[in-house]
Legacy VTK file of the C-alpha trace (Angstrom):
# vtk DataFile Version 3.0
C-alpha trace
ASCII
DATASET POLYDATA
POINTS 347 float
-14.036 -9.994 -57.344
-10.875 -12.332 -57.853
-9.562 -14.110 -54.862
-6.498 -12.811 -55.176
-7.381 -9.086 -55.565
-6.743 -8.025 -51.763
-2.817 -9.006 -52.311
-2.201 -5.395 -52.961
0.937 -4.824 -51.365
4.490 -6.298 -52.278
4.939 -9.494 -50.169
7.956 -9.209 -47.743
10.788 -9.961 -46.967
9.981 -12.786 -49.561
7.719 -13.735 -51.864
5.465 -16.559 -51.345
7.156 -20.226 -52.839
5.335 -22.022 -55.365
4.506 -24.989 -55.404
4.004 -24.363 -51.536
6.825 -25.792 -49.135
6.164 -28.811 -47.141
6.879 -26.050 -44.150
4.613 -23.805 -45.012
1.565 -26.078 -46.095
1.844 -29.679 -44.144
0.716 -32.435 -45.268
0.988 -35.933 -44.176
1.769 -39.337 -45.753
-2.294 -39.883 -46.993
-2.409 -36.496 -48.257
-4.325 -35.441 -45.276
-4.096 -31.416 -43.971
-2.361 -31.205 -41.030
-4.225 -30.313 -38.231
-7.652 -31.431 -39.484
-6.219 -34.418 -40.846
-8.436 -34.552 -43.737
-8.100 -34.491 -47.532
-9.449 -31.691 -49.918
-12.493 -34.298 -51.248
-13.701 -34.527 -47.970
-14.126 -30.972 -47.353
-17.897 -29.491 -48.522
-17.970 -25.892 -49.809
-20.876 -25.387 -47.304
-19.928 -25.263 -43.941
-20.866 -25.191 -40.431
-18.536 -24.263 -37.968
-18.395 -24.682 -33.699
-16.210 -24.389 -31.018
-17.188 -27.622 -29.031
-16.063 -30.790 -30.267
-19.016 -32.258 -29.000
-21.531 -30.246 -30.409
-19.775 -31.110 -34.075
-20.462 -34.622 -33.224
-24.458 -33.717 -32.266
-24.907 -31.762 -35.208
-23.164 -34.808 -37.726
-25.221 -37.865 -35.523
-28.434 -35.414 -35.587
-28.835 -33.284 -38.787
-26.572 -35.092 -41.318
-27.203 -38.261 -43.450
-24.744 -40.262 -45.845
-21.488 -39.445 -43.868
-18.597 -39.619 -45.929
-15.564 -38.790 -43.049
-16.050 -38.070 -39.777
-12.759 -37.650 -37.803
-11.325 -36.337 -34.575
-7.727 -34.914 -34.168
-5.920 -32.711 -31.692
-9.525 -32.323 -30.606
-10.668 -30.537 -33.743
-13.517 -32.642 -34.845
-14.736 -32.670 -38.904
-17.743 -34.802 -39.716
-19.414 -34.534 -44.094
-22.692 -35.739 -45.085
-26.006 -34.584 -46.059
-27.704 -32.137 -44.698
-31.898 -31.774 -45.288
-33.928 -29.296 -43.351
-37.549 -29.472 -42.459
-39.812 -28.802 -39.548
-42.687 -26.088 -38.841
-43.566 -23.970 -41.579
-40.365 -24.412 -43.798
-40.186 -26.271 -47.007
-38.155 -28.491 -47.780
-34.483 -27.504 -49.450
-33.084 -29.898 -51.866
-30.121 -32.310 -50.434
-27.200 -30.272 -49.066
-23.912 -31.651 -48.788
-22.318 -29.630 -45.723
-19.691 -30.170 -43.413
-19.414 -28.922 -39.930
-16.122 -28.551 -38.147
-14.615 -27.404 -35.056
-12.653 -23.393 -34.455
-11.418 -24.671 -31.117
-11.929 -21.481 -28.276
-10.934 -18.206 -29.865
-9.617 -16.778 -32.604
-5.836 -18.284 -32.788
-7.575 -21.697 -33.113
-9.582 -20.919 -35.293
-7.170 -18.793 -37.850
-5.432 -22.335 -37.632
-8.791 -23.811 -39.164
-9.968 -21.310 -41.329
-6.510 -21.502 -43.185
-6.439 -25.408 -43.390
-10.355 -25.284 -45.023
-9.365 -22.710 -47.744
-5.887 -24.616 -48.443
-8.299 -27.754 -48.558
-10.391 -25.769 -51.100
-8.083 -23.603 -53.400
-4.775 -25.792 -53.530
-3.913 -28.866 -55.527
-2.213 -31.174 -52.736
-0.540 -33.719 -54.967
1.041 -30.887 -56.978
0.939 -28.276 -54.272
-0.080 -25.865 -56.868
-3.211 -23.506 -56.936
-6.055 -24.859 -58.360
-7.275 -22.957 -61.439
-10.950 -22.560 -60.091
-12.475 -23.672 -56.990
-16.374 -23.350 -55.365
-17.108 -20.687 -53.378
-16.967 -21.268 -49.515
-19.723 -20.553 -47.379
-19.330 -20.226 -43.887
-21.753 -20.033 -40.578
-20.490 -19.946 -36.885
-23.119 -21.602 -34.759
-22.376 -20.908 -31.253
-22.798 -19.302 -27.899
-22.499 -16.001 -26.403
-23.354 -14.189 -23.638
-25.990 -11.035 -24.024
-25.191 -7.579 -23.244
-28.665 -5.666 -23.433
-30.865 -6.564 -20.310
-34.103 -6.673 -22.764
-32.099 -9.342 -24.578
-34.030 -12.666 -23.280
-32.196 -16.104 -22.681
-31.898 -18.398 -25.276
-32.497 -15.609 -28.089
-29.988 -15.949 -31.324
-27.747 -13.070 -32.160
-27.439 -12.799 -35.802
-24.079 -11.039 -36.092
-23.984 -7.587 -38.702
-20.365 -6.668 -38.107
-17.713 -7.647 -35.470
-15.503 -6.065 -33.383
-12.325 -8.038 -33.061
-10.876 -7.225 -29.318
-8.295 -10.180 -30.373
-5.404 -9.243 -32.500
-5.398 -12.199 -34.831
-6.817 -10.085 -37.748
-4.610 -7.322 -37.422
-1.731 -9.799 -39.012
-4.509 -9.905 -42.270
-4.606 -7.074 -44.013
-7.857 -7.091 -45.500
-9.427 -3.665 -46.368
-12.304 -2.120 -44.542
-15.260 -3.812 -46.012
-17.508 -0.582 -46.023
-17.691 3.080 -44.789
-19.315 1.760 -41.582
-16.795 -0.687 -40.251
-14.013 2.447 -41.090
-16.768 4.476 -38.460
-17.042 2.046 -36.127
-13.871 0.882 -35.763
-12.302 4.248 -34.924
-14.692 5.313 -32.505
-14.601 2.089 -30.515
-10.721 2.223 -30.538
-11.315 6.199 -29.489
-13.957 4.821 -27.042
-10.991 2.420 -25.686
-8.076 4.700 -25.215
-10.841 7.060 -23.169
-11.110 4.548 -20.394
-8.022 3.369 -19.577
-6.049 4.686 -17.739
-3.063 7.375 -18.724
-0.534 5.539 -16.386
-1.189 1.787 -17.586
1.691 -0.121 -19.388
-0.975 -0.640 -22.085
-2.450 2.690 -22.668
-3.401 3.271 -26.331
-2.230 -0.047 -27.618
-5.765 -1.612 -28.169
-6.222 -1.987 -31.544
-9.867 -3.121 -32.754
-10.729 -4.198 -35.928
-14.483 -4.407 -37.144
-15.185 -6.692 -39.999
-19.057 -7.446 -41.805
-20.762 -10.595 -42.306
-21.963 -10.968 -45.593
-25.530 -9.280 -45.986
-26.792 -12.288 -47.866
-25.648 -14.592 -45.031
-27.255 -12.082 -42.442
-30.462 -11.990 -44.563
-30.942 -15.561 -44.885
-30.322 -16.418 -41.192
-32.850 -13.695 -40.473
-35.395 -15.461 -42.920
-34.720 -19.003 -41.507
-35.559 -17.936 -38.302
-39.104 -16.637 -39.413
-39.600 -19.919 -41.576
-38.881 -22.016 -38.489
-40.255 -19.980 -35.553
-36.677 -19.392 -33.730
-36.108 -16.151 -31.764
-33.572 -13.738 -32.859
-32.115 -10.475 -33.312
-29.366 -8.705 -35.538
-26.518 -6.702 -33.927
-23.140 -6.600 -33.959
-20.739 -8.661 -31.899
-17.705 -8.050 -29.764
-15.322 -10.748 -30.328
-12.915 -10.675 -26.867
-9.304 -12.431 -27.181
-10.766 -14.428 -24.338
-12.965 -15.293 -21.694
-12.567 -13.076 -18.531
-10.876 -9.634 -18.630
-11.442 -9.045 -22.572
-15.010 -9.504 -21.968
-15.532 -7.842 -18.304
-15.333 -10.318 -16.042
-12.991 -9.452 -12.900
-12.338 -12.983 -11.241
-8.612 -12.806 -9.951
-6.113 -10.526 -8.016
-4.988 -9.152 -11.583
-7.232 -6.175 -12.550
-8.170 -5.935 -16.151
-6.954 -2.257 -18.125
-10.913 -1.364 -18.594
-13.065 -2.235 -15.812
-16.580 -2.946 -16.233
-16.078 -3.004 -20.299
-19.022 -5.413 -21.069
-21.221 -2.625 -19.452
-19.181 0.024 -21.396
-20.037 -1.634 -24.913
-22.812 -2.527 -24.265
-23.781 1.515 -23.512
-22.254 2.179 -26.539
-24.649 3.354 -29.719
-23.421 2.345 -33.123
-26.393 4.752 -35.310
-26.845 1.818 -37.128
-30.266 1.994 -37.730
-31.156 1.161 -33.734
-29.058 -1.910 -33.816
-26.798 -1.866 -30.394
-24.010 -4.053 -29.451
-25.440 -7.343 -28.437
-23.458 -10.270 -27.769
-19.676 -10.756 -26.635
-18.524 -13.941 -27.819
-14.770 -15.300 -28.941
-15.054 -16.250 -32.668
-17.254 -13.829 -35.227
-14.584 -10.955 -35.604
-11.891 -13.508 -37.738
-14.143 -15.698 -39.390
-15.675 -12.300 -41.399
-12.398 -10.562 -41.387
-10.418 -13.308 -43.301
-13.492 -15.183 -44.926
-14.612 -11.541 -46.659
-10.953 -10.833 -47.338
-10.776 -13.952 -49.942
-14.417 -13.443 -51.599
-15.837 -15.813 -49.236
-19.059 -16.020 -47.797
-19.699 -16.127 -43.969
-21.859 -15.119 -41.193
-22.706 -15.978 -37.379
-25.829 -16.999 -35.130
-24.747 -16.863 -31.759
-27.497 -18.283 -28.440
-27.167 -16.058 -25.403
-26.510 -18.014 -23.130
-25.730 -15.527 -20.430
-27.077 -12.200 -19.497
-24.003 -9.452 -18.661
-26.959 -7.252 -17.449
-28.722 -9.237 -15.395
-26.197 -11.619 -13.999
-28.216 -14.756 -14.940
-27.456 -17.869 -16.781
-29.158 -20.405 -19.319
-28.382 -24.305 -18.543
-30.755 -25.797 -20.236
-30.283 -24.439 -23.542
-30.142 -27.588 -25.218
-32.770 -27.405 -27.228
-32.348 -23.649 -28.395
-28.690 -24.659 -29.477
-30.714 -27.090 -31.797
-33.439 -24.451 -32.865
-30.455 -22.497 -33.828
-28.234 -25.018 -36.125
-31.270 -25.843 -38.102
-31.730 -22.299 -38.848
-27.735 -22.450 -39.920
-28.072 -25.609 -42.178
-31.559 -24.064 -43.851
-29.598 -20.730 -44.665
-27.047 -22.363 -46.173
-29.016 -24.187 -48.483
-31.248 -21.314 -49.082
-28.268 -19.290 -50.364
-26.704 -22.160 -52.368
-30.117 -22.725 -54.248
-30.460 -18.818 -54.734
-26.857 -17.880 -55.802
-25.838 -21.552 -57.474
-21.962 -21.827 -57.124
-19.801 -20.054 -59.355
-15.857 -21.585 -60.032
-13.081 -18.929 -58.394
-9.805 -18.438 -59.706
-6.733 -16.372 -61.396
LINES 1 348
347 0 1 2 3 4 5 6 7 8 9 10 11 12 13 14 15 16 17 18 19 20 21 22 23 24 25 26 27 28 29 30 31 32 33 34 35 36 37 38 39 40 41 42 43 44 45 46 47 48 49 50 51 52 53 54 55 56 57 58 59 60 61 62 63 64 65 66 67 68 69 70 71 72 73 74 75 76 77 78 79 80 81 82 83 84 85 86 87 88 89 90 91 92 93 94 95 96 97 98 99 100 101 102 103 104 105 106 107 108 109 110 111 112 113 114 115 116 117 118 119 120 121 122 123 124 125 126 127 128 129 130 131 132 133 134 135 136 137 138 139 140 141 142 143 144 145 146 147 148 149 150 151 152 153 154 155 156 157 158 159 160 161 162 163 164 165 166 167 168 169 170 171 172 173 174 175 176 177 178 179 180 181 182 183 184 185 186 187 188 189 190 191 192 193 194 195 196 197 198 199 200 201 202 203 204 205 206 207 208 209 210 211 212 213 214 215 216 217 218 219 220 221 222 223 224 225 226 227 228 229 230 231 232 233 234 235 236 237 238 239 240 241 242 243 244 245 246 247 248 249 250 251 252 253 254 255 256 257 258 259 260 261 262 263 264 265 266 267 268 269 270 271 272 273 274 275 276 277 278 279 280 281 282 283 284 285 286 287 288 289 290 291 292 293 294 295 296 297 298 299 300 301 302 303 304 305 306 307 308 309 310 311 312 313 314 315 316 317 318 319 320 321 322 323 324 325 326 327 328 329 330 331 332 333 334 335 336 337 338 339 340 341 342 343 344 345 346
């Protein structure tokens, strides 16, 4: 698939400049992207990517070697180096040079940092040109979540199959349905939306989910890493809220949310996917897959639960599970780079 195969509708009102405009594509005085404020050599095609600054910092000071940049702006933090899994029963996976990042909380963040790592990747920034071929980006979210099935045990890692963006950021991407399913799912969930609000609210009927896929051979190697290394997990899909409170449930202030009680709802809901139910709400998964499997990218999520929606209870000391769970990240990734060796993308 070429890159630039899901551009199948006239741009408008314009088309796109090229060489891209200093306004459209900032970069500073060292050549450095904007917001990241790093330069397309420092960038690995393997990536990690959180939402807490600090855990970007763990995971570089903990599980990578050989740092080559490790910087902090506008609190987006991007550290490279080598990454080299071992522990338990796994083998050891030849020398990985990966790069973990920050999204930030939600998806508008991280649209801002998904775009900056594929200009980093596909564009020449001294000519502002695109490159002629580039590597192929892969892409795991490690982060947290909060279970919606009460058999779901604390501390268990969701391995997302699809998402289901309750954000709008994706719905200004206009990436086809991935498969048959996603086209199912994501018209019975909007269906299953409109149903429970309301006739009288201001916002009846203009809920809009999208559902995007990770990639299978993401989803298959996280599921193998966490046999090799003894971690607890489970595949399901994801519900990706536009935030914290009302888009996931939770009724905290005077201002009532348009679907009460929707964790509960989702959670109720049965996808016929094989027995796989809805099992995490989180803030992230939905755009990462959307816009990463638009461009012929490669991307998944491993999510702890850190919470339980069911059962009202909470995980502090999940410390050590967050760690369980980026080694299994870092050993996928190099699993699927030594399995499917890098191929050079490009017009």
């Amino acid at each position: 698939m070429n890159i630039h195969e899901n551009n199948h509708k006239a741009e408008a009102p314009h088309s796109r400049s090229i060489p891209f405009t200093a306004s459209d594509l900032p970069i500073d005085e060292q050549g450095r992207i904007y917001h990241l404020q790093i330069t397309p050599e420092q960038l690995a095609p393997d990536i990690l990517i959180v939402g807490d600054p600090g855990r970007a910092e763990m995971i570089g000071s903990t599980f990578l070697h050989d740092i080559e940049v490790e910087h902090e702006h506008r609190g987006l933090v991007t550290v490279t180096g080598i990454s080299e899994v071992t522990g338990k029963l796994a083998t050891l996976i030849s020398p990985l040079r990966t790069t973990v990042t920050t999204s930030g909380m939600g998806t508008p963040s991280l649209e801002i940092v998904l775009q900056e790592l594929v200009a980093l990747n596909e564009i020449e920034f001294k000519t502002r040109n695109p490159k002629a071929d580039y590597p192929r980006l892969q892409i795991i979210r490690v982060g947290t979540s909060g279970g919606l099935q009460a058999s779901t045990q604390l501390g268990t890692s969701i391995i997302t199959t699809y998402s289901i963006g309750l954000d709008n950021t994706g719905l200004f991407y206009d990436v086809p349905h991935p498969d048959e399913i996603s086209k199912r799912l994501e018209q019975e969930i909007a269906q299953l939306l409109k149903d429970l609000m309301p006739t009288d609210s201001r916002f009846y009927g203009k809920l809009f989910p999208y559902v995007s896929r990770a990639n299978p051979i993401i989803v298959n190697a996280l599921m193998e890493a966490s046999e090799i290394l003894g971690v607890t997990s489970k595949v399901g899909l994801t519900i990706s809220g536009s935030g914290f409170f009302a888009s996931q449930g939770r009724d905290v202030t005077r201002v009532k949310p348009v679907i009460p009680d929707l964790d509960q709802v989702l959670a109720d809901y049965k996808p016929k996917l094989g027995g796989q139910l809805i099992e995490n709400m989180e803030m992230e998964s939905s755009f990462l897959s959307h816009f990463m499997g638009g461009l012929g990218y490669w991307s998944g999520a491993i999510c702890i639960t850190i919470a339980n929606r069911r059962q009202d209870t909470f995980y502090t000391q999940y410390q050590q599970a967050a760690e369980d769970t980026i080694r299994v990240a870092l050993l996928a990734l190099a699993t699927v780079r030594s399995r499917f060796p890098d191929a050079k993308r490009g017009e």
